[in-house]
C-alpha positions in Angstrom: 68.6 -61.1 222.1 71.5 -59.8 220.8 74.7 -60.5 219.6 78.1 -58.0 220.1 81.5 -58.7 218.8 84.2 -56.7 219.3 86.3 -56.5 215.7 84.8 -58.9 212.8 86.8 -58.7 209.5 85.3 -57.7 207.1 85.1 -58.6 203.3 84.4 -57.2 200.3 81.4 -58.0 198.4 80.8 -54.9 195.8 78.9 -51.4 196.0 75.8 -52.0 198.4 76.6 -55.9 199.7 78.3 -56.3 203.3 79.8 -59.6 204.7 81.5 -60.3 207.6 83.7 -63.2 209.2 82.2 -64.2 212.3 84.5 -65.6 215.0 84.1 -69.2 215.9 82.2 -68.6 219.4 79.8 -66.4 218.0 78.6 -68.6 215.2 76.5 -70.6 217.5 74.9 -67.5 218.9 74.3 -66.0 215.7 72.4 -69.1 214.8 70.3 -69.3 217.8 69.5 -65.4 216.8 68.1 -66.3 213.6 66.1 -69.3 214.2 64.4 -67.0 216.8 64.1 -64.5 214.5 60.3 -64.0 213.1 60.9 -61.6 210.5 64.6 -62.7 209.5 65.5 -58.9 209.9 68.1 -57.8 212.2 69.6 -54.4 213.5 73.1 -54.0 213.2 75.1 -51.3 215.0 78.5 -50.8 213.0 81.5 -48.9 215.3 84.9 -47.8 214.3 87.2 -50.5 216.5 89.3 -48.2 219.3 93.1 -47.8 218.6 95.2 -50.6 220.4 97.1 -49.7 223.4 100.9 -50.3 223.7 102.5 -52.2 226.1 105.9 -52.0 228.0 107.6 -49.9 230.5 106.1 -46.7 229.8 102.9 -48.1 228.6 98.9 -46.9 230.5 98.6 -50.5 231.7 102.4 -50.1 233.4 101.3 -46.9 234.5 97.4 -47.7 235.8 99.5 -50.8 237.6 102.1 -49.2 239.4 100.1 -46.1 240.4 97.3 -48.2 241.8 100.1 -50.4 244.0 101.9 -47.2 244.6 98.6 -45.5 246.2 97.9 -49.2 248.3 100.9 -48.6 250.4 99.4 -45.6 251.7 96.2 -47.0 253.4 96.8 -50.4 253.1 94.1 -51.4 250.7 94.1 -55.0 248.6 95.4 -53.5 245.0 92.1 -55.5 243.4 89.9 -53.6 245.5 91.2 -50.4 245.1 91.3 -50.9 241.2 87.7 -51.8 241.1 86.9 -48.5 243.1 89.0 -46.6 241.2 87.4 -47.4 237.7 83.9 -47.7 239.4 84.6 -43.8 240.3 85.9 -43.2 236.3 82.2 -43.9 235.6 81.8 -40.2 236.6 83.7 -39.6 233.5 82.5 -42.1 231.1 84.1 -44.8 231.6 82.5 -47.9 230.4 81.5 -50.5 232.5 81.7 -54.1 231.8 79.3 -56.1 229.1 78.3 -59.4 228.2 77.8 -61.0 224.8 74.4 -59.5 224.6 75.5 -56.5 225.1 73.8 -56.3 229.0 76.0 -54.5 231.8 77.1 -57.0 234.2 76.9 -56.4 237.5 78.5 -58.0 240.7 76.8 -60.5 242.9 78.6 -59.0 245.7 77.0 -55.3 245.6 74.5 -55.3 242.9 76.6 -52.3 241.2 78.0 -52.4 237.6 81.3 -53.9 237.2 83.6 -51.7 235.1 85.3 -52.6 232.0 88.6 -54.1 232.5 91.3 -51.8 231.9 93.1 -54.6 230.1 90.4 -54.0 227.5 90.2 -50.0 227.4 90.7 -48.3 224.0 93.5 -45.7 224.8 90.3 -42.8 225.5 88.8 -45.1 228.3 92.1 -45.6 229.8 93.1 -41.9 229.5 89.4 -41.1 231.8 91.1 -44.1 234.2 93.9 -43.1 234.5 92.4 -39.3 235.1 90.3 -40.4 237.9 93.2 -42.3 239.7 95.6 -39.2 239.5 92.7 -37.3 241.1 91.9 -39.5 244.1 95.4 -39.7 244.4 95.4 -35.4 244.8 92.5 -36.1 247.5 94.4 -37.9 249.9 98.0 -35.8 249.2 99.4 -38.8 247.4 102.6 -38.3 245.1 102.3 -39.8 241.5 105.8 -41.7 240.3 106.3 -40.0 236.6 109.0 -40.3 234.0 110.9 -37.2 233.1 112.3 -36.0 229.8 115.0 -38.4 230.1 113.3 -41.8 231.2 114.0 -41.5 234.7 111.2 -42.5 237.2 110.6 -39.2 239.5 108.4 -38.1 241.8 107.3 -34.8 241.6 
């Protein structure tokens, strides 16, 4: 069993000594850990948290949003399932796919394939291989990309 939390805070204890503030839902679960625990010893897998994204007009949500409902008018395709396919085909490029609070992929009831990550959710690297992957499927089937130019203006070149 394991236990994975995205950003704890954490506090400072002195040379050697490491404590953390758990968030409220993972309290319970980190109980249930150590009770089950035999040997009271635990691994713990520290990771720099990814840079926050921005949000707005010109922002990689804005953009993964609008190209994704710009490519649907073309064939015709629900935007939900074109986003999925989109960002199951960024697994090529390391995109992440979707976890639960044990850290296990999840994967879809539907297909039986991993679900990816959702872009809401993407550190600005995983969005960057996103949005990669949808610019290039959008090449495959002659699709033009809307783009801002120099001065703000949408364009599409």
């Amino acid at each position: 069993m394991s236990l994975r939390i995205p950003v704890v805070e954490s506090v400072d204890c002195g040379y050697g000594i490491a404590a953390f503030k758990l968030p409220k839902w993972a309290i319970e679960v980190w109980d249930d850990i150590q009770q089950k625990s035999k040997t009271k010893q635990f691994q713990i897998h520290i990771l720099k948290p990814f840079r926050p994204r921005s949000s707005g007009k010109r922002s990689q949500n804005n953009c993964e949003h609008g190209w994704i409902s710009h490519i649907c008018q073309f064939p015709g395709h629900d935007f939900y399932d074109l986003e999925l396919y989109l960002l199951r085909r960024a697994f090529r490029r390391g995109y992440p796919p979707e976890r639960n609070y044990k850290g296990e992929i999840v994967y879809s009831l539907n297909d039986s394939q991993a679900i990816p990550k959702p872009f809401k959710d993407a550190s600005v690297e995983e969005a960057n291989l996103a949005l990669a992957e949808i610019e290039e499927t959008a090449a495959e089937f002659d699709i033009v990309l809307p783009r801002y130019d120099e001065k703000g203006n949408l364009v599409f070149a």
